[in-house]
BALOBA-1460 file (C-alpha; in Angstrom, 3 decimals):
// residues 126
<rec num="1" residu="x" x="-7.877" y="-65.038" z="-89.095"/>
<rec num="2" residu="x" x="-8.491" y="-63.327" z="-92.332"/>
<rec num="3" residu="x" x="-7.910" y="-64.507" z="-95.558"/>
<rec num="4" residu="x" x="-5.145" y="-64.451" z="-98.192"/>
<rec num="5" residu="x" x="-5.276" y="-62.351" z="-100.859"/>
<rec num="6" residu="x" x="-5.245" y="-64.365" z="-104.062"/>
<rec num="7" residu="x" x="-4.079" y="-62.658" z="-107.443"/>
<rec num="8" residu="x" x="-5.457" y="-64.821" z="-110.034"/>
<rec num="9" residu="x" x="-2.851" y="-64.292" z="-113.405"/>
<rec num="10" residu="x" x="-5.930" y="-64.961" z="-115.363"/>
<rec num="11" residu="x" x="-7.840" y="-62.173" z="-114.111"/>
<rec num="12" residu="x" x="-5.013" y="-59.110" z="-114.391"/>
<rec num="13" residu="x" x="-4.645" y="-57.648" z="-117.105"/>
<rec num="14" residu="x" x="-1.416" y="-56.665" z="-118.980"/>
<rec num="15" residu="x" x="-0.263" y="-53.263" z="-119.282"/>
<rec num="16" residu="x" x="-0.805" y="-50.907" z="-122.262"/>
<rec num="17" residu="x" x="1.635" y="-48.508" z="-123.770"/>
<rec num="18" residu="x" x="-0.814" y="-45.962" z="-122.915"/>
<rec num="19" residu="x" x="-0.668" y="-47.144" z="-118.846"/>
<rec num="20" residu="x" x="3.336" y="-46.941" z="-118.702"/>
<rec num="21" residu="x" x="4.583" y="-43.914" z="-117.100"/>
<rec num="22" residu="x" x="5.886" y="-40.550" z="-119.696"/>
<rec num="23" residu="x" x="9.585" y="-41.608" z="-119.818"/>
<rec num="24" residu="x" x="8.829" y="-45.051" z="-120.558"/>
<rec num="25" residu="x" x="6.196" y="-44.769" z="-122.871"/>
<rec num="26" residu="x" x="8.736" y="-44.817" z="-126.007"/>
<rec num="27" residu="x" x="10.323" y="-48.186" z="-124.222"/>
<rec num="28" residu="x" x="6.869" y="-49.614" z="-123.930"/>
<rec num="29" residu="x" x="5.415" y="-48.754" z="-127.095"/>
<rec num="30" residu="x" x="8.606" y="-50.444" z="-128.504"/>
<rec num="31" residu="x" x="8.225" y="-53.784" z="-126.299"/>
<rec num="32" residu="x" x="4.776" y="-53.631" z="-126.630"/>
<rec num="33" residu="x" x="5.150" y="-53.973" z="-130.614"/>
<rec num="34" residu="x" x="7.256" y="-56.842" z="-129.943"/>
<rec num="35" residu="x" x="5.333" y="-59.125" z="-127.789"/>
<rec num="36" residu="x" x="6.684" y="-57.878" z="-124.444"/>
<rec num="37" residu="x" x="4.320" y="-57.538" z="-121.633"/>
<rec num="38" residu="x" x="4.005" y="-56.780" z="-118.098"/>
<rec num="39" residu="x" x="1.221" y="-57.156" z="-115.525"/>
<rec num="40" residu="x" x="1.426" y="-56.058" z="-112.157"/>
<rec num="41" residu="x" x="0.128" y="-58.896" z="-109.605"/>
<rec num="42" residu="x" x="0.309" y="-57.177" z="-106.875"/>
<rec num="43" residu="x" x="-0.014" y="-53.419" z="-105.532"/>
<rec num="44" residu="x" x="1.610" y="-53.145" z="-101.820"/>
<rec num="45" residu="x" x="-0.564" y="-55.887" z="-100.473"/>
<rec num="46" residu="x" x="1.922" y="-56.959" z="-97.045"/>
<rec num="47" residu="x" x="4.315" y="-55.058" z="-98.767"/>
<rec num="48" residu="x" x="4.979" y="-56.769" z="-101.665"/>
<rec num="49" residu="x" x="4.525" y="-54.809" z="-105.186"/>
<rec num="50" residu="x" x="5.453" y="-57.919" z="-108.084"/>
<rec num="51" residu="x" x="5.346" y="-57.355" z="-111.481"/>
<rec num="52" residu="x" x="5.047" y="-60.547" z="-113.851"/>
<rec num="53" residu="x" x="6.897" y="-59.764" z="-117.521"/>
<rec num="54" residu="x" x="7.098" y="-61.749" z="-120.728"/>
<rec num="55" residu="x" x="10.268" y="-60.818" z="-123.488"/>
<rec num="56" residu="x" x="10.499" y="-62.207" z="-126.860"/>
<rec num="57" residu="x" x="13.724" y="-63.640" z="-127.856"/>
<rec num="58" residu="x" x="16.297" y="-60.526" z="-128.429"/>
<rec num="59" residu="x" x="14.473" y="-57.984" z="-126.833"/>
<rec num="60" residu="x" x="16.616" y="-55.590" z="-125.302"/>
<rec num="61" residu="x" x="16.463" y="-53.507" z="-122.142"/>
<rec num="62" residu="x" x="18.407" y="-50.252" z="-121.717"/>
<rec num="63" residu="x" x="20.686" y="-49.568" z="-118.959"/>
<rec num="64" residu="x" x="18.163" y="-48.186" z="-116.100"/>
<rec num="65" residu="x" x="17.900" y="-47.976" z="-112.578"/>
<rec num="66" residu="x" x="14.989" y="-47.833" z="-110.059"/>
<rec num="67" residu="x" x="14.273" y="-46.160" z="-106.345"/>
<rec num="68" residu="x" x="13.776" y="-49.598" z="-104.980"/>
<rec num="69" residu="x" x="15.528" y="-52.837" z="-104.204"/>
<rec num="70" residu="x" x="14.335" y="-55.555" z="-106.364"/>
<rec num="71" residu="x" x="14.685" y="-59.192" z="-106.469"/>
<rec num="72" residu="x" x="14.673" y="-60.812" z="-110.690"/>
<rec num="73" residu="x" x="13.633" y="-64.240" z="-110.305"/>
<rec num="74" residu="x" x="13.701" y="-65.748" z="-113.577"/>
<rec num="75" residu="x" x="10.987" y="-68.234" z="-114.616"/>
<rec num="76" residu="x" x="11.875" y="-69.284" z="-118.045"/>
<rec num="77" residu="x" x="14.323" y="-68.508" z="-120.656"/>
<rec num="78" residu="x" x="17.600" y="-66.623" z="-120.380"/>
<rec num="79" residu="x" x="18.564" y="-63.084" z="-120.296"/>
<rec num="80" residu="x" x="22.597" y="-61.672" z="-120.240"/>
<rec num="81" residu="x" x="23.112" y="-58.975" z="-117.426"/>
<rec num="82" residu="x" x="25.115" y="-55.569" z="-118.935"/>
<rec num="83" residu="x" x="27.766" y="-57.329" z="-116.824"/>
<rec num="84" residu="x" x="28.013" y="-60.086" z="-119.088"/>
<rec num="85" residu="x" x="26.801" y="-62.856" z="-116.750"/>
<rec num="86" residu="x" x="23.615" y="-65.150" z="-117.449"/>
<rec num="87" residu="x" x="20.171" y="-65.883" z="-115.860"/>
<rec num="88" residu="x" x="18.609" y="-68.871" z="-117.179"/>
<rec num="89" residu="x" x="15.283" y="-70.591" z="-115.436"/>
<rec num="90" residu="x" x="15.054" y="-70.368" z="-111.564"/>
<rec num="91" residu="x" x="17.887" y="-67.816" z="-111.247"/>
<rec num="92" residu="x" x="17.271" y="-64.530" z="-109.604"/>
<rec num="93" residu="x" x="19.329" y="-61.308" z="-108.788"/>
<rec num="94" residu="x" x="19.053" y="-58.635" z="-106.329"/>
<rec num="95" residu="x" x="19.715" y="-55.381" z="-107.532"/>
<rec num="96" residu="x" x="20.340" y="-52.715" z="-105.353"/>
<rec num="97" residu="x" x="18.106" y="-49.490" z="-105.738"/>
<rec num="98" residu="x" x="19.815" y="-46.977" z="-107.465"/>
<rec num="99" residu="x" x="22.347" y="-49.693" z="-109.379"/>
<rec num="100" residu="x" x="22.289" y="-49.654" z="-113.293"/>
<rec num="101" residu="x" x="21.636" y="-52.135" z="-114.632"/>
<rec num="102" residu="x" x="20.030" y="-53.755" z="-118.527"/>
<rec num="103" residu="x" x="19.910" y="-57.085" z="-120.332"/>
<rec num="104" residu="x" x="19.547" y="-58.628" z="-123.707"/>
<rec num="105" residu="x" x="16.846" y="-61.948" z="-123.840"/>
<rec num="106" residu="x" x="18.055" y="-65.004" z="-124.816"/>
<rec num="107" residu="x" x="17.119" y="-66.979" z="-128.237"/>
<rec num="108" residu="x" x="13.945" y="-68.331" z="-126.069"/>
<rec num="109" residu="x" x="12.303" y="-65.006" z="-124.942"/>
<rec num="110" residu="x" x="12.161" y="-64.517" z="-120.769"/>
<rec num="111" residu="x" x="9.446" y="-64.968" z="-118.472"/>
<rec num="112" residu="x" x="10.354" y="-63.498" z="-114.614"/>
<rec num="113" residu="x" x="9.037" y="-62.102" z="-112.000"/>
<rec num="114" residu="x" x="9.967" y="-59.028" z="-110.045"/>
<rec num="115" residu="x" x="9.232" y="-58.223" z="-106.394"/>
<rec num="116" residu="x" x="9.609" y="-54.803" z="-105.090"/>
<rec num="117" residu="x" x="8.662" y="-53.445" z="-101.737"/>
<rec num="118" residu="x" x="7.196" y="-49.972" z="-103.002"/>
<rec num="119" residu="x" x="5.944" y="-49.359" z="-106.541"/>
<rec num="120" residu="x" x="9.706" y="-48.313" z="-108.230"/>
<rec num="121" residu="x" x="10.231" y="-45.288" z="-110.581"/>
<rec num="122" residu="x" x="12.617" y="-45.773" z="-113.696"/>
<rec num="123" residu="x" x="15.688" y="-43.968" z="-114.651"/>
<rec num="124" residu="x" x="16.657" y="-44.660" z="-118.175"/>
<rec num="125" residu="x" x="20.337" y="-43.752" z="-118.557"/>
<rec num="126" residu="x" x="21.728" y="-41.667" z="-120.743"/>
C-alpha cells in the first residue's frame, strides 16, 4: 500500500500576478492588490487539480468560463452567482465546463475551494 499524498496549506505557496496566465494577468494584478489569493493544492494527483482562493469583501469576478467541470464548495463567507442566487458557508455549485458564469463577494470576503479534474483554462467574456 503506498501512501497518501498530503498537501500541507502551510507549505504552498500563493500565486503571484506574475504566475497567472497572459489573459488573466490584468484580473490578478487587480485581485492581487486587493487581498485576493489563490494557491493551487493540488496538481492532477488521482485526478484531482483543487485550487484554494481567498476574496475580500466586494471583490468582483467577471463573467468567465473554463474547459473543465468544476465543483465551488464554499468555506466561508458569501458570494452572489451572475444569476442572482447566494452561496454562503458549506454551499457548493457545479458548473458545467464551458457555462458562464461570475460573482460578487459578500460583506465578509469568501474563502472556497475548487476541484477540477484537469488544470482549466479561462475565458473572460466579452
Amino acid at each position: 500500500m503506498s501512501e497518501a499524498a498530503v498537501f500541507a496549506f502551510s507549505d504552498i505557496d500563493w500565486e503571484t500576478p506574475e504566475q497567472a496566465p497572459d489573459g488573466l494577468r490584468e484580473l490578478s494584478e487587480k485581485g492581487w492588490s486587493q487581498g485576493a489569493r489563490r494557491k493551487f493544492m493540488t496538481g492532477g494527483e488521482g485526478g484531482y487539480h483543487v485550487q484554494h482562493s481567498y476574496m475580500p469583501p466586494g471583490f468582483e469576478v467577471p463573467p468567465h468560463r473554463h474547459d473543465h467541470d468544476e465543483l465551488f464548495v464554499v468555506l466561508e463567507g458569501s458570494c452572489r452567482l451572475s444569476d442572482g442566487r447566494w452561496l454562503t458557508d458549506y454551499d457548493m455549485a457545479v458548473i458545467d465546463a464551458g457555462q458562464e458564469y461570475g460573482f460578487e463577494v459578500g460583506p465578509v470576503g469568501l474563502r472556497f475551494v475548487v476541484v477540477r479534474q484537469g488544470r482549466a483554462a479561462t475565458t473572460l467574456s466579452e
